[in-house]
N, C-alpha and C positions, 0 to 999 in steps of 0.2 A: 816234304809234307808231314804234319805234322799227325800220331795215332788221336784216336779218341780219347785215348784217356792222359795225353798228354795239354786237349785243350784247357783254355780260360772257359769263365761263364758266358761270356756274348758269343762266345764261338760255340759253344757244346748246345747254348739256348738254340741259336739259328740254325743247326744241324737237326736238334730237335720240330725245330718247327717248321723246316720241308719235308722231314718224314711222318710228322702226325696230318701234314697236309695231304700226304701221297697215303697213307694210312686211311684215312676218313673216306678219299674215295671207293678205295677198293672195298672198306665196311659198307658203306653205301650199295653195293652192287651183292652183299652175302644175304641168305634170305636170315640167316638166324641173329645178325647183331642188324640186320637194320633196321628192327625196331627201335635198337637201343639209341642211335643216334639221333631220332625221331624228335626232339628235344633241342638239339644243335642247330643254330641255321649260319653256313655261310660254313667257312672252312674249318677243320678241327684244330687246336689249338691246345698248348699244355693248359690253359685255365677256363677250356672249356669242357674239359679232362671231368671237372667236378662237380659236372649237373647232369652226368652219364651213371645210372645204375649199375653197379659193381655186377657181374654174370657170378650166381652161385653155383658152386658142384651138384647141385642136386640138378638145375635148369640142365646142365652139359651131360647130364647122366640119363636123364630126362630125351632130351635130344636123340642121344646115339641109341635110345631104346627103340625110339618110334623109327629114327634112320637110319640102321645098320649099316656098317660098321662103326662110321666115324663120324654122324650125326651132318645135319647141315651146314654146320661152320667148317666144314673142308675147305670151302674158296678154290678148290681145284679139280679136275675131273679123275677121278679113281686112277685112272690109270696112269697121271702123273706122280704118282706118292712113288718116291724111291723106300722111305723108309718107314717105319712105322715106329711109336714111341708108347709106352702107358706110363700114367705116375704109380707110385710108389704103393698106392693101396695101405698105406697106415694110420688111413681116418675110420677106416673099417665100413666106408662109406661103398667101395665100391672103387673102379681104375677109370679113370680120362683115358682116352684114347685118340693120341693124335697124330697126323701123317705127314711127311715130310717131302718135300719136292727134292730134286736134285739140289737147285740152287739152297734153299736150305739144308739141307746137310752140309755144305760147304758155307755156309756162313756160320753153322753150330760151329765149324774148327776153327775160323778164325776168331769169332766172340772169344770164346772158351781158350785160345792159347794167350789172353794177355794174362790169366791167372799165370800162367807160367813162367811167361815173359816175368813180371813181376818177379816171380821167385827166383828168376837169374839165369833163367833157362835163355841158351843162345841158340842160331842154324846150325845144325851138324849135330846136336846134342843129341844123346839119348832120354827120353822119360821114360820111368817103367810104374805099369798100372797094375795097382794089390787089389780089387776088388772083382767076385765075380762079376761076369758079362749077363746081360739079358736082355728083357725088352723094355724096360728102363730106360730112360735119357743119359743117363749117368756115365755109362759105360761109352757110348758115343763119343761123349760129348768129349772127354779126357784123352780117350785116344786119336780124333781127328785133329785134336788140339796142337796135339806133340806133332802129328802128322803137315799139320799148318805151319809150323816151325820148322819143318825140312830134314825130318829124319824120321822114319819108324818107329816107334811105341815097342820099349820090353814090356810084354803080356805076361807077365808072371802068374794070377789070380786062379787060372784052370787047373791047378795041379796043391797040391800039399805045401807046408810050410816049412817042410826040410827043401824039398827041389825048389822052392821059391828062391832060399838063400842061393843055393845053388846057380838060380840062374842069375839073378845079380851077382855073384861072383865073375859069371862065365861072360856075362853082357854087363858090365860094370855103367850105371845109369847116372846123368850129372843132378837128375831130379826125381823124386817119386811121389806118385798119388797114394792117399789108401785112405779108407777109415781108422780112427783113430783104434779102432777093435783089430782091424787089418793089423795095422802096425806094430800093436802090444803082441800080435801072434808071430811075426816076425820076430819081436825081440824075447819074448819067451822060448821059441824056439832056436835062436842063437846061444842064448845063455844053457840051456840042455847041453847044446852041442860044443860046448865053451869057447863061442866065436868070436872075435874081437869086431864087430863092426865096422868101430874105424878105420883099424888096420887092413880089414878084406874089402871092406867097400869103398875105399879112397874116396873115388870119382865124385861121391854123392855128395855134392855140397846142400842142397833143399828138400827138404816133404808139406807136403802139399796137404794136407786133410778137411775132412768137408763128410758131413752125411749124421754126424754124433757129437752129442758137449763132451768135454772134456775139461777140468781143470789148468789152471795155467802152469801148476807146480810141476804133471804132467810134461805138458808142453815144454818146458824149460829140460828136463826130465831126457825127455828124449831129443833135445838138441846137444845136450853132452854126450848121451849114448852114443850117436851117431855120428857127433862131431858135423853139423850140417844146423841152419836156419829151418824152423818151422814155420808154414804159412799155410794161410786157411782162406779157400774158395765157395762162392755161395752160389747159386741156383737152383730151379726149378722148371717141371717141364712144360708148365704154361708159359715160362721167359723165351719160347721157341727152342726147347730142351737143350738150350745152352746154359753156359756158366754166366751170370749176369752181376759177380760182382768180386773182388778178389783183397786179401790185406795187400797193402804196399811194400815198400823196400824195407819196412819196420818190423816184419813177418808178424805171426800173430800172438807174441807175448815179450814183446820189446820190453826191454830194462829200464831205458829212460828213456823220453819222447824229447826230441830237442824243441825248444821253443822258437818259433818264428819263419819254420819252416812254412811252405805251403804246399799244396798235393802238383804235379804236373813239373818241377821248376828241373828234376832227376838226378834232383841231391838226396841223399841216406839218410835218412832218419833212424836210424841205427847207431846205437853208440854201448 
């Protein structure tokens, strides 16, 4: 059987279009989007997608003020939320607040580990996570990921940037997350301590980053340093505070782009 992001377009379409059909019901039955579909008639549809008023952050802020805690787009009864999620808070607007069922949190790790996969990540492997934890999507999302791929998550983030090295030494990782801020603090902190990265951290073939821009000079920068592929994951904690979207086998500051390839076929783009 074939992954998601290994489909063609008629196959990824038709996937899509029994989930926005099973999608629309369940909106139909929420008190707070079923205005929105009020517009739609007959099943929901990706090109029906674009006669539905986009939900602004002030409406969902709006919401959870008069509904406490989690406003009426729950779609679940309080006492199913295993987890609880806010975004990032840096529109200065104010946090989303959103609750997570069991079965969601279990599909945040499977979304979220094809970024990994991608970056070469296999079962058995270690991934190790550089960014504080909190109540953010972010954090979740990264560690259920590695966790979905069949090994434990090194947590390095909790502690200082000397014991960090340390514990990737001690837990040597095939792959790591971090912001690109994370990572420069890693490599600043190796260089104080005159550590060879390559040499002590073998294992690490990928870094994953996601959360800050960074240059591509950068990029290329610390795939020398480290001796390891750079690659860069994207989401957001309205995507169901998964990862929704990830670079390919081409990581995220490829040298040449071969021509003629296509995305899905799991040949390298890499050269």
């Amino acid at each position: 059987m074939r992954t998601p992001d290994r489909l063609d377009r008629r196959a990824l379409e038709a996937v899509q279009t029994r989930k926005l059909e099973a999608l629309g019901e369940r909106l139909r039955r929420n008190p707070f989007f079923r205005d929105r579909l009020g517009s739609v008639k007959g099943a929901l549809t990706i090109h029906s997608l674009r006669g539905i008023e986009p939900v602004t952050k002030e409406e969902i802020l709006a919401d959870q003020a008069e509904h406490p805690p989690m406003g009426r787009r729950l779609g679940v009864e309080p006492s199913e939320v295993e987890m609880v999620h806010t975004t990032g808070g840096t529109s200065g607007r104010g946090r989303e607040i959103y609750g997570l069922t069991m079965r969601d949190v279990a599909n945040v790790g499977m979304l979220s580990s094809f970024s990994y996969a991608w970056a070469g990540l296999r079962a058995g492997e270690a991934g190790a996570y550089n960014v504080g934890l909190s109540n953010s999507s972010g954090g979740n999302c990264w560690i259920s990921a590695t966790q979905a791929i069949g090994r434990a998550p090194v947590i390095i983030a909790h502690t200082g940037f000397d014991e960090r090295i340390d514990l990737l030494r001690r837990f040597p990782p095939a792959a790591m997350y971090g912001t690109p801020s994370a990572i420069n603090g890693l490599v600043n902190t190796a260089e104080r301590r005159a550590i060879n990265l390559r040499e002590e951290i073998p294992s690490l073939r990928s870094i994953i980053v996601t959360g800050e821009p960074y240059p591509v000079e950068w990029a290329r920068a610390m795939e020398e340093l480290w001796g390891v592929q750079l690659f860069e994951a994207y989401g957001l904690t309205q995507s169901g505070s998964s990862l929704c979207a990830a670079t390919c086998e081409c990581g995220a500051a490829p040298r040449v782009y071969v021509v003629g390839c296509t995305f899905g076929n799991g040949r390298s783009f890499w050269r």
